[in-house]
N, C-alpha and C positions, 0 to 999 in steps of 0.2 A: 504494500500500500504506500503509496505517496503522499507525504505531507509538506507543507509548505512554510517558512519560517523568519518571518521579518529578521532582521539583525541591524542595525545602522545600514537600513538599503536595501542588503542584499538578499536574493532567495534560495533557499538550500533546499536539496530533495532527499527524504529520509530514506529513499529505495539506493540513493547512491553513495551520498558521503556521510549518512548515516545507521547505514548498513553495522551487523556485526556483534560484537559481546557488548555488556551495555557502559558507558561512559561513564566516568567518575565527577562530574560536575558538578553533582549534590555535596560534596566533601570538599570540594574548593569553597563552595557558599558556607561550610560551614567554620573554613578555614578564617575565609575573612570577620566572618561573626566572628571567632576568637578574638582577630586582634581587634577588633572594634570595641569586643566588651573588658579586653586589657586594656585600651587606653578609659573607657568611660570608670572603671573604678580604680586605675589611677589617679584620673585628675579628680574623683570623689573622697578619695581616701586621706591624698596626699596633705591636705589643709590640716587633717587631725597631727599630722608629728610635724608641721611646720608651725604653727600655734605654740611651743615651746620653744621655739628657734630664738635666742635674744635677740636679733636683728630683729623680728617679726614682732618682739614685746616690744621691745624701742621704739619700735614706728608707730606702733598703735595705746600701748599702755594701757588696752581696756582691761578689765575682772574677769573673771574665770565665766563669774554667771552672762554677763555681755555675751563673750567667747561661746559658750555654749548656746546662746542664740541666733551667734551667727551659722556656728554650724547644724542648729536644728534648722534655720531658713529654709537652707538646701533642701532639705526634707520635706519639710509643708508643701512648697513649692512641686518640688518632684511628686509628691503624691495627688497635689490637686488635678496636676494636666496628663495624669498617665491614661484615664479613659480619652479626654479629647484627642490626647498625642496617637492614643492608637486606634481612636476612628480614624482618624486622619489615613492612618498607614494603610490601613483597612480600604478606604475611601479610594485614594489617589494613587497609594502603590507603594510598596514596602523599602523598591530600590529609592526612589525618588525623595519620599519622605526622612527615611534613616540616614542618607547621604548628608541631608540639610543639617539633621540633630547634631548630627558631629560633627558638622561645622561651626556651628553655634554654640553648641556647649565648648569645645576649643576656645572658642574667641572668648567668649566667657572668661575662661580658665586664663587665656594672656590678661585679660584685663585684671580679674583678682591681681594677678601678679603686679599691676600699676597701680592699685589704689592706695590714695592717701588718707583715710580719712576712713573709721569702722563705719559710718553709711553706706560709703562706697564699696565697702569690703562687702556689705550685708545685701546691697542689691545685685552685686553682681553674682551672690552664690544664690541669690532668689533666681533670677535670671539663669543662672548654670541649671536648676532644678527645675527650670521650666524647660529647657532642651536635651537632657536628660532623661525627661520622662517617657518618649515614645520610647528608646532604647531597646527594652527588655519586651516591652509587649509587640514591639514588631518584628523583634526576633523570632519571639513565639508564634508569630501568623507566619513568618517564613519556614518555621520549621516544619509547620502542618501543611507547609504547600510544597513541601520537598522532599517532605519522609513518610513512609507508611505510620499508623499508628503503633506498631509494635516493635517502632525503633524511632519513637519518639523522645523517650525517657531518656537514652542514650546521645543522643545529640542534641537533647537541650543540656545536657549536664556536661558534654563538651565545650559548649556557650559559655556555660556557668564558668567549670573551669578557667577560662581566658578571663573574667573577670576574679574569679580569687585570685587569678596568678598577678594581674593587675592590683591588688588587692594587698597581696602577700608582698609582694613587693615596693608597694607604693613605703613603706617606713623607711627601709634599708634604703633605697637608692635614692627618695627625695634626701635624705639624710646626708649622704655621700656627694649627690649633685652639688647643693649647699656650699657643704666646704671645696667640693673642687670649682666652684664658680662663683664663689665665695658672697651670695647673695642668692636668697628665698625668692627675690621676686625674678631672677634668670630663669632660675627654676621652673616657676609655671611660666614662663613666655618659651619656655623647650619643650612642654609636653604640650602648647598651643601648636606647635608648629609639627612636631610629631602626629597631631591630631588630623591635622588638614592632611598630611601626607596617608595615612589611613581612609580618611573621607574619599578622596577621590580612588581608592585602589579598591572601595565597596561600590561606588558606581561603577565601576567599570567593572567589575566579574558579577554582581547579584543580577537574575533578574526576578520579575514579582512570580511567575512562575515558571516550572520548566520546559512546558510546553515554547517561551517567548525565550528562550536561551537556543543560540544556532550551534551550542557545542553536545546537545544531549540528543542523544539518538532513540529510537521506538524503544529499542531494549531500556532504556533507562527510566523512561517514562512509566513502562509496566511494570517496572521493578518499585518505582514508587504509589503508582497505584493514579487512577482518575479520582480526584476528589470532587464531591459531589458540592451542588450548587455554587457554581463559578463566577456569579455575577458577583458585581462589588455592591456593599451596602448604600441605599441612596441616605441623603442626608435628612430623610423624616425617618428612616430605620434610625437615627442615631440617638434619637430619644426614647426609638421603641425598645432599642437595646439597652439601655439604661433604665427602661421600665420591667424589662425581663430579669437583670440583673438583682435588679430589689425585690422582685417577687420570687428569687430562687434560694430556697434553705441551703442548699446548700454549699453554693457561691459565696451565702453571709459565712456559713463555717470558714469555709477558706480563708474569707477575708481577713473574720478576726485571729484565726489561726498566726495568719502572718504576722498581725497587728500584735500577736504575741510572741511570735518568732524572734521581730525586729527589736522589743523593748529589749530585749537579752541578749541578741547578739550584735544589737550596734555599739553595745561600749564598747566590743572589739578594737573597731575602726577609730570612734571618735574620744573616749576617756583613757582608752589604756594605757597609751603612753602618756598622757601626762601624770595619772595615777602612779607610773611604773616610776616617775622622776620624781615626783612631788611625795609621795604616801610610801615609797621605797627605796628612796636614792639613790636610784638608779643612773649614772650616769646615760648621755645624749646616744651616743653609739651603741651603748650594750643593751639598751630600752630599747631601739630601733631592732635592733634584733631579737631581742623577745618576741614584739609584737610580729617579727615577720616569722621566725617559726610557730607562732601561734598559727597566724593564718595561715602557713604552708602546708602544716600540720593537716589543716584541714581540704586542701586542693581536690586529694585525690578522691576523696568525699564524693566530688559531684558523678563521679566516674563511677563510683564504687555505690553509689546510689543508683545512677541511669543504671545499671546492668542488675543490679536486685529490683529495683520497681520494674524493669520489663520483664523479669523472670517472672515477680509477684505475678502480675498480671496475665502472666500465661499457665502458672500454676493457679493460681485461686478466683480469677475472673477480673474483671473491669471494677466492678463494685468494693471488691475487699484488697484487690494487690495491689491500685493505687495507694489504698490509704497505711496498708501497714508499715509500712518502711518509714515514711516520714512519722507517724504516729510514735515507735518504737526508739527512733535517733532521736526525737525531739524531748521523748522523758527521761534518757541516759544523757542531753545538755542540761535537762533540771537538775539531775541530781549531783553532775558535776560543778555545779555554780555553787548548789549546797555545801560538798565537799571545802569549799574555800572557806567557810565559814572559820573562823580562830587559828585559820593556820599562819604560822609566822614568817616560815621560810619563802622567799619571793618566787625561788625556782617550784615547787610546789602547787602557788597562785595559777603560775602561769601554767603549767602542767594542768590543771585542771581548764583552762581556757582553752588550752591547746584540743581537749574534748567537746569542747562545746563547738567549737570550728568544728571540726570534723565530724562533728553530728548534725549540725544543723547543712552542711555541705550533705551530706546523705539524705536530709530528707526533701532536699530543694529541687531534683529531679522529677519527682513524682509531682508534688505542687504545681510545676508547670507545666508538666501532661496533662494534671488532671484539667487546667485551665484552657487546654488545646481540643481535649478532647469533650469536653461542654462547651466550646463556644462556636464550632462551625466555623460560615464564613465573617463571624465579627469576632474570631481570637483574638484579634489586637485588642480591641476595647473590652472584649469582657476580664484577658487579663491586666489592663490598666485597671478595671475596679477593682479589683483582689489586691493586684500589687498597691493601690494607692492607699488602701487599709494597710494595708503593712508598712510604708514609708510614715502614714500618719504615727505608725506607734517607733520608727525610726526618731521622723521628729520629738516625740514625749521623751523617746531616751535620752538624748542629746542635752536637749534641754532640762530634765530631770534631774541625771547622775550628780552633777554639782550641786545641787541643792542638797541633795539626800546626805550628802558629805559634809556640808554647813551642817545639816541636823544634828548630824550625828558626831561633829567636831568634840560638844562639851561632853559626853561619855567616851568619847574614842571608838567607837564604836561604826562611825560612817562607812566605811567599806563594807561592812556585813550589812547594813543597810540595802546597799547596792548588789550585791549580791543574793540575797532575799529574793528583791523584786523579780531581778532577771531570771532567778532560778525558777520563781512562781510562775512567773510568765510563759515558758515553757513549759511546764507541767499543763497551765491550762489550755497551752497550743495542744500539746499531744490530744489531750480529751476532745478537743472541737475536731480536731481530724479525724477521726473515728466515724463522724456524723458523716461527712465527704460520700456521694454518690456521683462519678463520672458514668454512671448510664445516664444521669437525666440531664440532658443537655438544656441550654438558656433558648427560652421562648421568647422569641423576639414582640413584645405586647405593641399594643395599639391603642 
């Protein structure tokens, strides 16, 4: 059979130069989703161990509680515009839209790097969390338009990966960049510029699906499978999806699942190392490196989750082997936050962190199948609502941890404060995950 295949122009015929075993194209788009979601939590991460930088204190001089607003900003931010961001992708087209995100949150990130003034510092990370936000959930409508279901879980959790590794590294090498270029603000005007060079290397190999790619051939195609309902959502579907969203029990699980997820595992990101310098004396280099074997700790997590959530689900159905993975990692992070409770030694601390990375990376595969495989052709936005409950409880943490630590100054006691919450917070993620039914996908209302 003969197919025919726009590209920049030209037309290809699938009977001739797509002939044969089936192409590997799906794993270049996934390729570059790596490096896309390494540089976006790079330049997310990277603000929490530059926040300690004396240059960065000197320029700004604001209070811990300030500081922690700026960096919840990001968060509200990013949570508000993750359903618009991923109608949009939905909308208009996954390459097109994602190319822009990272070009914008880039420029974003150079400008952080120029502000004078904590206003300026605080809209431009509002502004970063508003380009930001498609990120993740148009990843996820690409992964449902390029992979069968039952190798979904697997190649969102290769996604993932590219951002913990972004992630895990964002300590250690902002840290090192610093001194080898001897100012914080070079720093983010390098990973601005690193960013656009990614930007343009996703336009150019993604397309919205692989039908519109001239490098996949018929074999590749049936290998990922015809996905049903191909048209794009019109723009009155976008409030209908949002009216299906809030009428679905079990989407609400999800959401707050996340929104319990995030309270506990963003001190990772945003408190740890200042906790690891200030509450443990940690010197600037040997705290950058905690916090990255913390998060490396946990990488392999997302990998080692995709492959048990697609197992789950082939052994115990759609219904129950989405949920148990995440369910089970996410109450061995509670009980590891517990474990910190009165212990003195700092390697310890961190050894028990180092768990909750890696649990909470385990259960993060399955969470975005399950959001791929409820929401059709509006993935993108139905997982921007999910994910935006969970960056809202990003922002609570952010913003929270310092206070808790104020509270808790006049007993000595503040860190097991913090600890508490997050550990609870995960305990009640695992329970709402249990609720989780990906048979019943979102009813788009009217």
């Amino acid at each position: 059979m003969s197919r025919s295949r726009p590209d920049f122009g030209r037309t290809f015929d699938a009977g001739d130069a797509f002939s044969g075993p089936p192409t590997r194209v799906r794993y270049h788009v996934v390729a570059v989703s790596i490096a896309m979601a390494f540089i976006l939590y790079l330049d997310r991460v990277c603000l929490g161990e530059i926040i300690k930088d004396e240059g960065f204190r000197a320029d700004f001089g604001a209070s811990k509680e300030k500081l922690g607003e700026v960096l919840g900003a990001f968060f509200f931010t990013y949570a508000l515009f993750q359903v618009p961001a991923g109608w949009a992708s939905d909308r208009f087209g996954a390459r097109r839209m994602l190319t822009c995100y990272i070009v914008l949150w880039s420029l974003m990130t150079g400008i952080t790097g120029m502000a004078s003034t904590v206003s300026t510092l605080l809209l431009a990370r509002l502004a970063c969390g508003v380009a930001q936000a498609g990120a993740y959930p148009t990843s996820s409508g690409v992964v449902r338009q390029w992979f069968p279901l039952h190798r979904r879980g697997i190649a969102s959790g290769w996604i993932s990966l590219g951002g913990r590794l972004g992630g895990t590294l964002a300590p250690y090498l902002t840290t090192i960049l610093i001194v080898a270029l001897g100012s914080w603000r070079s720093v983010l005007v390098s990973y601005f510029l690193v960013g656009i060079v990614i930007a343009v290397i996703y336009g150019w190999v993604v397309r919205d699906k692989p039908e519109q790619h001239a490098g996949v051939n018929e074999a590749e195609l049936e290998l990922i499978g015809r996905q049903p309902d191909p048209n794009r959502p019109t723009v009155r579907e976008f409030f209908g999806t949002l009216l299906g969203c809030t009428r679905s029990g079990s989407l609400w699980l999800n959401s707050l699942s996340q929104f319990g997820t995030n309270v506990g595992w963003t001190f990772l990101i945003t408190w740890l190392p200042s906790y690891l310098a200030d509450s443990q004396g940690v010197a600037a280099v040997a705290g950058a490196t905690m916090v990255t074997l913390v998060l490396a700790v946990g990488m392999p997590g997302q990998l080692i989750g995709g492959v048990l959530g697609d197992a789950a689900v082939a052994n115990f159905g759609l219904r129950w082997g989405r949920v148990l993975v995440p369910a089970v990692a996410l109450a061995i992070a509670g009980f590891a936050y517990m474990a910190c409770l009165g212990l003195a030694s700092v390697w310890l601390i961190v050894a028990c962190c180092a768990v909750v990375s890696l649990m909470t990376d385990i259960a993060n595969p399955s969470t975005w199948a399950f959001m791929q495989d409820v929401g059709g052709r509006n993935t993108a936005a139905v997982f921007g609502w999910a994910n935006m409950w969970g960056n809202f409880g990003a922002a609570f943490s952010a913003a929270l941890v310092p206070r808790l630590m104020t509270w808790g100054e006049t007993s000595g006691r503040g860190q097991d404060f913090v600890f508490i919450v997050c550990g609870g917070s995960f305990f009640v993620a695992s329970i709402l995950t249990l609720g989780m039914n990906a048979t019943r996908p979102i009813r788009v209302g009217t």
